[in-house]
C-alpha positions as CSV (number, residue, x, y, z in Angstrom):
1,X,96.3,252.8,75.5
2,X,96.8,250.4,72.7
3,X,98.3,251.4,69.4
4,X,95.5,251.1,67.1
5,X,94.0,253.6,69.6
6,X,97.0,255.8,69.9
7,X,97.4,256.0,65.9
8,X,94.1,257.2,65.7
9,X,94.0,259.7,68.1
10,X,97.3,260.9,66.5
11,X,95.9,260.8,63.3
12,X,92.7,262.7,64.1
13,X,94.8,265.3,66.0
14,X,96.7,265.7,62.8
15,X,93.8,265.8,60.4
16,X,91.2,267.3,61.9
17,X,92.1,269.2,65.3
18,X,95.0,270.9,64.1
19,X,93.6,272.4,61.2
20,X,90.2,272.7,62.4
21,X,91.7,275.6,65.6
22,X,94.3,277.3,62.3
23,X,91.4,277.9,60.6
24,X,88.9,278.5,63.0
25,X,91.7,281.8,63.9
26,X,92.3,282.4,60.8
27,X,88.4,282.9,60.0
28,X,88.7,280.5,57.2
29,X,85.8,278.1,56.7
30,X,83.7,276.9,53.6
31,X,80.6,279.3,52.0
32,X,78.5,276.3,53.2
33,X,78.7,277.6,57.1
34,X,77.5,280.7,56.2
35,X,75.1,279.3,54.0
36,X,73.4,277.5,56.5
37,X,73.7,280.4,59.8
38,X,71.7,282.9,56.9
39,X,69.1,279.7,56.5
40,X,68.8,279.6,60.7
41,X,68.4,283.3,60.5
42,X,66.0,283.7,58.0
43,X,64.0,280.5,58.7
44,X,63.5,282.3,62.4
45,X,62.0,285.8,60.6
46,X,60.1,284.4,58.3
47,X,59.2,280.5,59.1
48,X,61.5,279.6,55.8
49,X,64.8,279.4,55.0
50,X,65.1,280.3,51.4
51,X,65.1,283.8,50.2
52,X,62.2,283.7,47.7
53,X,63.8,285.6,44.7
54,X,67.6,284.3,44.9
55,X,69.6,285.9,42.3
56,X,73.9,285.6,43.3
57,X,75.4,282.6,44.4
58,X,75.4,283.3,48.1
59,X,71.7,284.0,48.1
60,X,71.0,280.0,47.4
61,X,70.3,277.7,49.8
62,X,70.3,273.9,48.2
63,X,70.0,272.4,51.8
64,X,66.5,270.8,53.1
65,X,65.2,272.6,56.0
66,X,66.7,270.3,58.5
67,X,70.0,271.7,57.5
68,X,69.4,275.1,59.0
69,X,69.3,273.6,62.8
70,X,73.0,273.6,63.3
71,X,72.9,277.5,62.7
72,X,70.7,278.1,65.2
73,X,73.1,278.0,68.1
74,X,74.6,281.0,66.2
75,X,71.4,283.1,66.1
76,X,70.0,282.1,69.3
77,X,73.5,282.8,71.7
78,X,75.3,285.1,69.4
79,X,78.4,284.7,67.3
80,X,80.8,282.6,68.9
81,X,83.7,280.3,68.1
82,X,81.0,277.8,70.2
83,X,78.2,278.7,68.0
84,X,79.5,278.3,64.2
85,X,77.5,276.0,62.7
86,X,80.6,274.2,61.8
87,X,81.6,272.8,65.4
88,X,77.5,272.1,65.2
89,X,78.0,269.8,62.1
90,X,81.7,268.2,63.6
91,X,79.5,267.8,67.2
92,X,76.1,265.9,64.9
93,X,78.9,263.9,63.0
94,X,80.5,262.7,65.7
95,X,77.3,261.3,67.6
96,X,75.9,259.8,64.6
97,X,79.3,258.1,63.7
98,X,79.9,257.1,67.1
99,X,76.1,255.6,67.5
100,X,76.4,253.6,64.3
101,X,79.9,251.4,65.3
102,X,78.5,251.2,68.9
103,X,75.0,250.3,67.5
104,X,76.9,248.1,65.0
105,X,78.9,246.0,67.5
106,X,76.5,245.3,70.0
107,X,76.2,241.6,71.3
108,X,80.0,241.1,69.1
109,X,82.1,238.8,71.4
110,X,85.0,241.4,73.1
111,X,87.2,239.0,71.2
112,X,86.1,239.5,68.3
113,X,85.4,243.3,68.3
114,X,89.1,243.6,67.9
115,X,89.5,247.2,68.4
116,X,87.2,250.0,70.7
117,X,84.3,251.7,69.1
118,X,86.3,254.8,69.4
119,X,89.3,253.4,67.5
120,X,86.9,252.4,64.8
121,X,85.2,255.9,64.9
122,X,89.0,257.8,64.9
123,X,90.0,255.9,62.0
124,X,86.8,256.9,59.5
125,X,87.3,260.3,61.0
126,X,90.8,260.2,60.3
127,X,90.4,259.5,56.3
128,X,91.4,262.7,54.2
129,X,87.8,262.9,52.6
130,X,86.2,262.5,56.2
131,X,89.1,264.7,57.9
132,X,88.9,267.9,55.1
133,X,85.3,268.5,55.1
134,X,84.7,268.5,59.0
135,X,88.3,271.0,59.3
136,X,86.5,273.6,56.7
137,X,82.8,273.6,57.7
138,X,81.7,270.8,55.5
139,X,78.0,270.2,56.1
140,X,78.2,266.4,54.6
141,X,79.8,264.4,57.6
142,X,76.6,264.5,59.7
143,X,74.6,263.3,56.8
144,X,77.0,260.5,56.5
145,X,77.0,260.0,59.7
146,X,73.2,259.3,60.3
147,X,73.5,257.3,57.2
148,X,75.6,254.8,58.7
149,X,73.5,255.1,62.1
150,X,70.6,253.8,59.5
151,X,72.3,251.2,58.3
152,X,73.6,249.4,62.1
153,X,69.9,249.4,63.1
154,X,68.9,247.7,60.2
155,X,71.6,245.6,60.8
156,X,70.3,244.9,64.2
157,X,66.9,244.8,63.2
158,X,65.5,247.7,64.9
159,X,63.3,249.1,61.4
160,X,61.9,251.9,63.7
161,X,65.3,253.4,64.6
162,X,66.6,252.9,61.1
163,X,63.6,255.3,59.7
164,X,64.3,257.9,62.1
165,X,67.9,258.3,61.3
166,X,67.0,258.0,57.6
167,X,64.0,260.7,58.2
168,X,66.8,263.0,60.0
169,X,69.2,262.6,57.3
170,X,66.5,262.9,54.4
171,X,65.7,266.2,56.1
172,X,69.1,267.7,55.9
173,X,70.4,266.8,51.8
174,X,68.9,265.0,49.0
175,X,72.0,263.1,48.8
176,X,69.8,260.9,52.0
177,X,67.0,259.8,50.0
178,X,68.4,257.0,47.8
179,X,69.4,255.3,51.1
180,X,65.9,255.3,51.8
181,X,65.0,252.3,49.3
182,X,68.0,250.5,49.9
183,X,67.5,250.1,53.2
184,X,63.7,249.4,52.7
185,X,65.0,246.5,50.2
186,X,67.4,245.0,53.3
187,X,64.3,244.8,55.6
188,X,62.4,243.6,53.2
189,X,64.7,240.4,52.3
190,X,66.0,239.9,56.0
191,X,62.3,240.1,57.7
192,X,59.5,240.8,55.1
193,X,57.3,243.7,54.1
194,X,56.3,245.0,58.3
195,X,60.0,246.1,58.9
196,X,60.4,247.3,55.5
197,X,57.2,249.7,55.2
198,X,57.6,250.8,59.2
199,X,61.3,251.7,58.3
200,X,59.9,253.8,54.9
201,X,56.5,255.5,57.1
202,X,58.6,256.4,59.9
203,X,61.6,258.2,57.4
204,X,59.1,259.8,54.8
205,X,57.0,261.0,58.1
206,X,60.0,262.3,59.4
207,X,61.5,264.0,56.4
208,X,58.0,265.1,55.4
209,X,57.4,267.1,58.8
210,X,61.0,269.1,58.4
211,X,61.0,269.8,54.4
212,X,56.7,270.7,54.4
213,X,56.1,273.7,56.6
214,X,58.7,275.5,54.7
215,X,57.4,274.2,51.5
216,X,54.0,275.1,51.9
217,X,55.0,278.8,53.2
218,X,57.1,279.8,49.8
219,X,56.9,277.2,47.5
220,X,58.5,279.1,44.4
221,X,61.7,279.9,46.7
222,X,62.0,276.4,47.7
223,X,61.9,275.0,44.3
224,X,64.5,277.9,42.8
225,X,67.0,277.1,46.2
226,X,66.3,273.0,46.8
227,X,65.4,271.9,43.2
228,X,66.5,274.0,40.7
229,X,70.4,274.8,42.1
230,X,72.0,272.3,43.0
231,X,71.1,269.7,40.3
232,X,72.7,273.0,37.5
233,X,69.0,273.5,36.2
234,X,68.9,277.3,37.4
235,X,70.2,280.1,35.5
236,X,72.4,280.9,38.7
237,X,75.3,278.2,37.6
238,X,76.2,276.9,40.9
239,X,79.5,276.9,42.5
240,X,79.4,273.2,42.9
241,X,81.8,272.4,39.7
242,X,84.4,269.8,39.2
243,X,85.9,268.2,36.3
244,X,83.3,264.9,36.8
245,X,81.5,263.4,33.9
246,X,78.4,265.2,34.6
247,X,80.1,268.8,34.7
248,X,82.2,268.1,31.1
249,X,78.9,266.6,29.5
250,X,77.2,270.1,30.4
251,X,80.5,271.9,28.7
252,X,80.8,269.9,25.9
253,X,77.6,269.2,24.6
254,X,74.8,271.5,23.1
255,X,72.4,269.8,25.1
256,X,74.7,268.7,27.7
257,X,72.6,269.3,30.7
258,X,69.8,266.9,29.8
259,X,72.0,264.3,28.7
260,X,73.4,264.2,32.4
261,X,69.8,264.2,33.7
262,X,69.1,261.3,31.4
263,X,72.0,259.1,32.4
264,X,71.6,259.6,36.2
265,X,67.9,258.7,35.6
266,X,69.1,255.6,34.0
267,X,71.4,255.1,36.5
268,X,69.0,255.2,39.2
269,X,66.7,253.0,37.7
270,X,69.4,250.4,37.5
271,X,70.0,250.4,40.8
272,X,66.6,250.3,41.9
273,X,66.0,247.5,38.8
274,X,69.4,245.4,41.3
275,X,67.4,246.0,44.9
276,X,64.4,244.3,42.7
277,X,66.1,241.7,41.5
278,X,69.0,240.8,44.0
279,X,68.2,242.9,47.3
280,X,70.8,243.2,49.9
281,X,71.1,241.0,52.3
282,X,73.2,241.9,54.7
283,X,74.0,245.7,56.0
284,X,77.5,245.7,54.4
285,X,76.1,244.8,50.7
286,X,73.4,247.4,51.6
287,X,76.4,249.9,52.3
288,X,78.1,249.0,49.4
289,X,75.1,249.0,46.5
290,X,74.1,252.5,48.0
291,X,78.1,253.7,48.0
292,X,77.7,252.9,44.3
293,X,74.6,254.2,43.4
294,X,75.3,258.2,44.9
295,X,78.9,257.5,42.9
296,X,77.2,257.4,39.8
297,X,75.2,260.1,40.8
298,X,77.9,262.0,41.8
299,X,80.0,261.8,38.7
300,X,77.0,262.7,36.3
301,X,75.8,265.4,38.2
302,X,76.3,268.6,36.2
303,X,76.7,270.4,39.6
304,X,78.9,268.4,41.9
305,X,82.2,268.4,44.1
306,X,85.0,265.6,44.5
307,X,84.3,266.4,48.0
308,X,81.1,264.5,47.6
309,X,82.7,261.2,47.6
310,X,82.8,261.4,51.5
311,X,79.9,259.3,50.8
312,X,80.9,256.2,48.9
313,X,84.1,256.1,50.8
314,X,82.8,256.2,53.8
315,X,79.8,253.3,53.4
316,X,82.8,251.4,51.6
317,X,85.0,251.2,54.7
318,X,82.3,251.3,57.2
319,X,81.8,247.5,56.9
320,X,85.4,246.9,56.8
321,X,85.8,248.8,60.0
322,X,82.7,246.8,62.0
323,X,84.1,243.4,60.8
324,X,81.3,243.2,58.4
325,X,81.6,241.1,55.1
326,X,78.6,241.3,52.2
327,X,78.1,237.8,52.2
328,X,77.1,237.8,56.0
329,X,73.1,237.4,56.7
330,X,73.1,235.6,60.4
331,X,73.5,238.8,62.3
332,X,71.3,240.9,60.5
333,X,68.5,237.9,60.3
334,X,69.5,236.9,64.4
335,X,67.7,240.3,64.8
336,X,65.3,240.5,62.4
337,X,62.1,239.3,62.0
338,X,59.9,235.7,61.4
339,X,61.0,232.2,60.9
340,X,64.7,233.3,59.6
341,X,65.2,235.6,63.6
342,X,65.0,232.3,65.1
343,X,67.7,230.3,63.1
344,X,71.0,230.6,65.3
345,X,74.1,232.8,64.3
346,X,76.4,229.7,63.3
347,X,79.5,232.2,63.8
348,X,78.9,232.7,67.7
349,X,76.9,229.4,68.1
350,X,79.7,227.0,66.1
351,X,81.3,225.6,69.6
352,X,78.2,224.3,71.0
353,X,77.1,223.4,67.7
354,X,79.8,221.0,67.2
355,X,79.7,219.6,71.3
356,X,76.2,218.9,70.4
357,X,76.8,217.2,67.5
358,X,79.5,215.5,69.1
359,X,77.0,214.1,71.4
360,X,74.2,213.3,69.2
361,X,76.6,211.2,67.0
362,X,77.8,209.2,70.0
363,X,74.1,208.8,71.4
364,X,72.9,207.5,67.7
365,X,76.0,205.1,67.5
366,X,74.6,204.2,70.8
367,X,71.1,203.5,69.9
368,X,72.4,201.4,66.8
369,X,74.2,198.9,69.2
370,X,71.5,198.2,71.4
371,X,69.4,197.7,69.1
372,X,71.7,195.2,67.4
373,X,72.0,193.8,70.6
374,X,68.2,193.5,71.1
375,X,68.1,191.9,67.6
376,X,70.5,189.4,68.1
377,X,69.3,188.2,71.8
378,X,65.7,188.1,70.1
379,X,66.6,185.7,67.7
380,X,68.5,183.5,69.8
């Protein structure tokens, strides 16, 4: 076992395993688990998961529908430690995480991978804002999982895969929907408008068939839990405070709450004003304009947590941990689409390259003497 692997796996055991089994006896685990095992429970009575006339805290559900699968172990088999929908949300994580580095590094040189994919994977599991959330029941880490699962098959090309693993995540939080533009705007200036629209038809189609039925059923209980909540618009004030912008705006101002709305509406229209006007290009500037882009929103939300910056940090050290560099466009285009799929990757390609330049140079040189040669005899 090499070190880089055997840190990790230390590290992990430290930050997540240990405290994961204290708390787990302890009974100690974030309001979100039981938030989402009521959603399974009442989304299996009554074909939604929202109470329709939510009036404490623990009667809110700001999740999308999607959210409410990793409580259904819990209502289906019974309450176990197996069950809790927060192994359910560690076990989604994990696959997501570990499909996007593998997805990620495919057709890398072993030499140049450096490191395992499960070294890679420990390490982003291993960061505090990663570790915390998936030790207490955080239901965040499988979003950003699937997020970065997005990102590696856009990176490789695959627009189809991308849109699935964008539709998944889009059906779980809002927080998944601004990736679904920046992604779009990586397709679209790597291979053109056919990836780009099949990447945003097959996540809207996908997000549209989880967050609809229950939409259609109780529509006033899924605005009040899904809208309303957790953006601080409902007269419920939602447990989702911390001293960020957005919250000190709201409790300073008279009209504090629509100035926050105002700003992250400008803010968003900025950043969709940058994928107009210089689109990503490769998967690790795509990673870092969306990492941006939900940190503004996160700081002028008026209902928020610090916890929510599991997302920027981890699209900002994704493309550090695959190797990745924002300037890079071969690998995503070796992949991708049209007339720029067919131009070689000059950073695997660079040896023969240069032996075949090598040889052209020698056969023009070559060329020039005999024809000198031919020159000379001719006019003698």
């Amino acid at each position: 076992m090499r070190w880089p692997h055997l840190a990790g796996v230390i590290a992990v055991i430290g930050t997540v395993a240990v405290p994961l089994v204290w708390l787990t006896a302890a009974g100690l685990e974030q309001m979100e688990v039981g938030v989402v095992e009521r959603g399974a429970d009442l989304l299996t009575s009554s074909g939604t998961p929202y109470h329709h006339h939510p009036v404490e805290v623990p009667d809110f559900n700001p999740y999308l529908p999607g959210m409410a699968l990793f409580g259904l172990p819990r209502v289906l088999l019974g309450d176990s430690v197996l069950t809790s929908a927060r192994l359910w949300c560690l076990v989604g994580y994990l696959a997501a995480a570990i499909g996007a580095v593998h997805v990620t590094m495919q057709g890398v040189c072993r030499d140049e991978r450096g490191s395992t994919t499960a070294t890679r994977v420990l390490w982003l599991t291993a960061c505090p804002l990663v570790a915390l959330p998936l030790a207490f029941g955080g239901v965040d880490p499988p979003v950003v999982g699937l997020l970065l699962l997005a990102l590696a098959c856009a990176h490789r090309g695959r627009p189809g895969l991308s849109g699935v693993a964008l539709g998944v995540a889009a059906s779980l939080k809002w927080t998944a929907w601004p990736a679904i533009p920046v992604v779009a705007a990586l397709l679209m200036a790597c291979g053109g408008r056919r990836p780009a629209a099949k990447c945003v038809v097959v996540s809207t189609g996908v997000g549209a068939l989880a967050v609809l039925p229950p939409l259609l059923v109780d529509p006033a209980g899924f605005y009040q839990n899904v809208v309303l909540y957790p953006f601080g618009l409902s007269a419920t004030t939602s447990s989702a405070e911390s001293p960020l912008l957005g919250h000190l705006l709201v409790a300073t101002l008279p009209h504090g709450k629509s100035v926050a709305v105002a700003l992250i509406a400008v803010s968003a229209v900025a950043v969709a004003a940058s994928l107009l006007v210089r689109p990503p290009r490769s998967a690790a500037a795509a990673a870092y304009r969306l990492g941006w882009g939900l940190s503004l929103a996160i700081v002028l939300s008026p209902a928020t947590r610090v916890g929510y910056a599991i997302y920027p940090v981890a699209l900002f050290a994704w493309p550090s941990l695959c190797r990745l560099t924002r300037s890079t466009r071969g690998k995503v285009r070796q992949y991708g689409y049209g007339a720029a799929a067919r131009r070689p990757d000059r950073s695997i390609t660079s040896g023969a390259a240069n032996r075949g330049h090598g040889r052209s140079v020698r056969r023009t040189r070559h060329e020039r003497a005999s024809s000198r040669h031919r020159t000379w005899t001719g006019s003698a």
